[in-house]
C-alpha positions in Angstrom: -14.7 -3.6 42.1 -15.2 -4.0 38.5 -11.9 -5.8 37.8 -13.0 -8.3 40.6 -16.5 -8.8 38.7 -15.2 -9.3 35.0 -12.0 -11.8 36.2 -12.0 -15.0 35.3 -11.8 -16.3 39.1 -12.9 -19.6 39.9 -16.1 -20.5 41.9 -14.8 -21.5 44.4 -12.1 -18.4 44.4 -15.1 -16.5 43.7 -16.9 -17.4 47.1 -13.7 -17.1 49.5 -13.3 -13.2 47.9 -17.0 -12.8 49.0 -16.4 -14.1 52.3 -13.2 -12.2 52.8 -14.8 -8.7 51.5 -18.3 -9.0 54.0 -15.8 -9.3 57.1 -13.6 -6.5 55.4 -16.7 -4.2 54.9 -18.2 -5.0 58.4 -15.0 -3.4 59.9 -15.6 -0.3 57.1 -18.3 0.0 58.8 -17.5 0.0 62.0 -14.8 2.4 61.5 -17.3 4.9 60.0 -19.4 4.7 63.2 -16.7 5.9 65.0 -15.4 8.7 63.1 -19.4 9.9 62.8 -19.6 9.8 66.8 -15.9 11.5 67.3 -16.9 14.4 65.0 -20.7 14.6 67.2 -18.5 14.5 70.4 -15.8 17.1 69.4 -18.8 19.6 68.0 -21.5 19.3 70.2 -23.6 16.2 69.6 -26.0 14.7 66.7 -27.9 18.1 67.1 -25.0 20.3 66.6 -23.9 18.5 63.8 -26.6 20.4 61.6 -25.6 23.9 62.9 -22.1 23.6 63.7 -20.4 25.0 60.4 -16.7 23.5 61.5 -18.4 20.1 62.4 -19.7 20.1 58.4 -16.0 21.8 57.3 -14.4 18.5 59.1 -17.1 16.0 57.4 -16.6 17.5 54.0 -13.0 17.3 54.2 -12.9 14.0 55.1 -15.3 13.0 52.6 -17.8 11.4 54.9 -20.5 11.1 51.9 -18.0 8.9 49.8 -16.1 7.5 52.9 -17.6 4.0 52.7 -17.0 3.1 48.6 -13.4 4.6 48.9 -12.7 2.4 52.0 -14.4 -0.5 49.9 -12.7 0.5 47.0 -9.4 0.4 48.4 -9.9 -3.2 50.4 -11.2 -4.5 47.0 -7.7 -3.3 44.8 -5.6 -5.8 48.1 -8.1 -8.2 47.8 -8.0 -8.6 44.0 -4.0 -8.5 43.5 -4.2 -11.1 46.7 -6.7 -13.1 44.5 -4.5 -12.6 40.5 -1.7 -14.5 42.8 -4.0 -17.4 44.1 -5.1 -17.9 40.5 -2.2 -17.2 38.4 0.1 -19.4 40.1 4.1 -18.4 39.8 2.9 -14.6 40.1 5.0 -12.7 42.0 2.6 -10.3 44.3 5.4 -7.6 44.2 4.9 -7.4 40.7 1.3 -7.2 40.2 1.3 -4.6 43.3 3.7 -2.3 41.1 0.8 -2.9 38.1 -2.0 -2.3 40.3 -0.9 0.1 42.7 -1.7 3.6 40.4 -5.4 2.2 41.0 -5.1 1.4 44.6 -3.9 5.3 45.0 -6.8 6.3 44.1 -9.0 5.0 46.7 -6.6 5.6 49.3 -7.9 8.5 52.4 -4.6 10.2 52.3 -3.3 10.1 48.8 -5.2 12.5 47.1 -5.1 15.1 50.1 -1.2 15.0 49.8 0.6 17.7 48.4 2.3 15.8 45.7 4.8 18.3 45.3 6.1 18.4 48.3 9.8 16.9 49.4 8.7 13.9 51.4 5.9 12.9 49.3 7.3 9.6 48.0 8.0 8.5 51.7 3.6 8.6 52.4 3.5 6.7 48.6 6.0 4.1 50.0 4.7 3.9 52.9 0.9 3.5 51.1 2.8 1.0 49.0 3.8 -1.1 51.9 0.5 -1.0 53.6 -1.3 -2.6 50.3 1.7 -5.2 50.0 1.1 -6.2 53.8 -2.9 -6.3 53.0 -2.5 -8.2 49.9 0.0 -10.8 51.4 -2.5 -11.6 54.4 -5.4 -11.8 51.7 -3.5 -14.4 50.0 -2.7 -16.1 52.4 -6.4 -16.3 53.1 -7.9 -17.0 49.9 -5.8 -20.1 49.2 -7.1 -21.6 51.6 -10.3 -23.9 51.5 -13.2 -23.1 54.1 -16.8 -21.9 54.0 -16.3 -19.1 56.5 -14.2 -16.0 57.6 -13.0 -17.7 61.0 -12.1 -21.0 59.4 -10.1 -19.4 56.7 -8.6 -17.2 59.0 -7.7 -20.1 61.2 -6.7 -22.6 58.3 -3.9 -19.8 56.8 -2.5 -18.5 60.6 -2.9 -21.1 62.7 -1.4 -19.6 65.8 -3.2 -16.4 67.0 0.0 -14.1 66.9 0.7 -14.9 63.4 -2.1 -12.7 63.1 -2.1 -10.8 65.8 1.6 -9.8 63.9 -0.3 -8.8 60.5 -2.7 -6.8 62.6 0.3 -4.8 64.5 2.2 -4.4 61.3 -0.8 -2.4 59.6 -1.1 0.0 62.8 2.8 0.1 62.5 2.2 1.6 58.7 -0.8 3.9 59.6 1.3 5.4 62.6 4.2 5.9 60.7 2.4 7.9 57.9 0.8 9.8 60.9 3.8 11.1 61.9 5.2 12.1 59.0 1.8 14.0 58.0 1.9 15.6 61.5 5.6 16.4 61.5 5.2 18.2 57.8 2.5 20.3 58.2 2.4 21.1 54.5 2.2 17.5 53.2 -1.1 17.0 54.0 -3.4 19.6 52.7 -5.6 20.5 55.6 -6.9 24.0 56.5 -5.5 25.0 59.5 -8.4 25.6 61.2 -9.5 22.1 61.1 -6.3 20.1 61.6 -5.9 19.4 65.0 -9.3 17.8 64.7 -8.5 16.1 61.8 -5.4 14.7 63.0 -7.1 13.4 65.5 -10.3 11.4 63.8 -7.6 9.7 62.0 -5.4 8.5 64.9 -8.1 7.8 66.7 -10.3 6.1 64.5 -7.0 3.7 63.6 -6.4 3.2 67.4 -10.0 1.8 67.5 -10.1 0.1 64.1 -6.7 -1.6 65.8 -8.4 -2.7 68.5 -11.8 -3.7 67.1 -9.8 -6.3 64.9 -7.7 -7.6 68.0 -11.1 -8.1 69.6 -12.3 -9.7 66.2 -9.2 -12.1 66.2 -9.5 -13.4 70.3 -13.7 -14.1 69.6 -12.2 -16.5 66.4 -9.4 -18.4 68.4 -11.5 -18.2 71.4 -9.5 -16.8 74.1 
C-alpha cells in the first residue's frame, strides 16, 4: 500500500507491519487455494475449468485474476489505520477508520458488487465498517508490541489463547452476518441468477475454512 510506503513509520514500526502483513498474506493465500479447488470441484475438475463456460462466469465474477491485490489491499488499509494509532499516540482509531474507510471500500470483495441503491445497503457498509474496526483494533494491539516474529507478537499483545480465539470468532460473526443479509435480499448483491447459488456458496465456504485455518494457526502458536 502506497500510503504504508511513503509514512513516516519508524524502523522498528516499519518491521512489525512487515511481519504482520507476510502472515496476513499467507492466509490470502491460502484462502485463494480454496476458492480455486471449490470452483474445480463444483464444475468438473482442473480440466473442466477450461471448457466449462459457468466455471469461467463464476471466476470472472469473483474477480479471481485481481483476487489476491484486493485481499492485500484491503488487509493493508487495517493494517495501516492500526499502524497511524501506534505512531500518532492520542489517535482515536474510530476517527482515523471514519478518514480511511472510503479507501478501505474499495478493496473490499462485496462493496463494489452491492447495489448501492438498494434499502439495506448501509446495513453491508456498517457491517464492512465494523469488520475493519475489529481488524484494525487486533492489528494495533499487535504492532505495539515489541518482538521479532508473528507468534511472539501475537503472544506478547493476547496473552491467553481465547483472547484471540475471541478476535477470530468476532470476524466470522461479521462475515456471517453480512451473508445473511446478502442471501436474505436477493437484489443487494448483484449476482446473475444463474450463478448465485454457487457463488453464495464459495463465499461461505471459503470463510468457514479461512475460520478455521486461523483457529489452527492460533493452537500451533500457543502450542496446544
Amino acid at each position: 500500500m502506497e500510503a504504508i510506503e511513503k509514512s513516516k513509520f519508524s524502523p522498528d514500526l516499519r518491521r512489525r507491519i512487515e511481519i504482520v502483513r507476510a502472515e496476513m498474506r499467507s492466509r490470502i493465500d491460502e484462502g485463494i487455494k480454496y476458492t480455486d479447488r471449490m470452483i474445480e470441484n463444483l464444475h468438473g475438475g482442473i480440466v473442466g475449468i477450461f471448457v466449462n463456460r459457468l466455471a469461467l462466469f463464476i471466476f470472472a465474477w469473483l474477480g479471481r485474476d485481481r483476487a489476491r491485490e484486493e485481499g492485500i489491499r484491503e488487509i493493508d488499509h487495517a493494517i495501516y489505520v492500526a499502524a497511524q494509532c501506534v505512531h500518532d499516540e492520542g489517535a482515536n482509531l474510530d476517527d482515523l477508520i471514519d478518514k480511511n474507510f472510503n479507501g478501505y471500500l474499495k478493496h473490499h470483495p462485496l462493496y463494489r458488487r452491492c447495489d448501492m441503491d438498494h434499502p439495506r445497503f448501509n446495513d453491508i457498509t456498517a457491517l464492512m465498517r465494523e469488520g475493519l474496526k475489529t481488524r484494525a483494533d487486533f492489528y494495533y494491539q499487535l504492532l505495539r508490541r515489541d518482538a521479532g516474529c508473528y507468534e511472539d507478537l501475537l503472544k506478547t499483545a493476547f496473552p491467553n489463547k481465547e483472547d484471540s480465539m475471541r478476535v477470530v470468532d468476532r470476524q466470522h460473526e461479521i462475515v456471517q452476518e453480512a451473508f445473511e443479509l446478502v442471501s436474505r435480499e436477493k437484489e443487494l448483491l448483484k449476482v446473475p441468477s444463474i450463478i448465485r447459488r454457487d457463488v453464495l456458496k464459495i463465499i461461505r465456504r471459503t470463510d468457514d475454512y479461512g475460520n478455521s485455518r486461523l483457529k489452527k494457526r492460533i493452537n500451533e502458536i500457543y502450542g496446544n
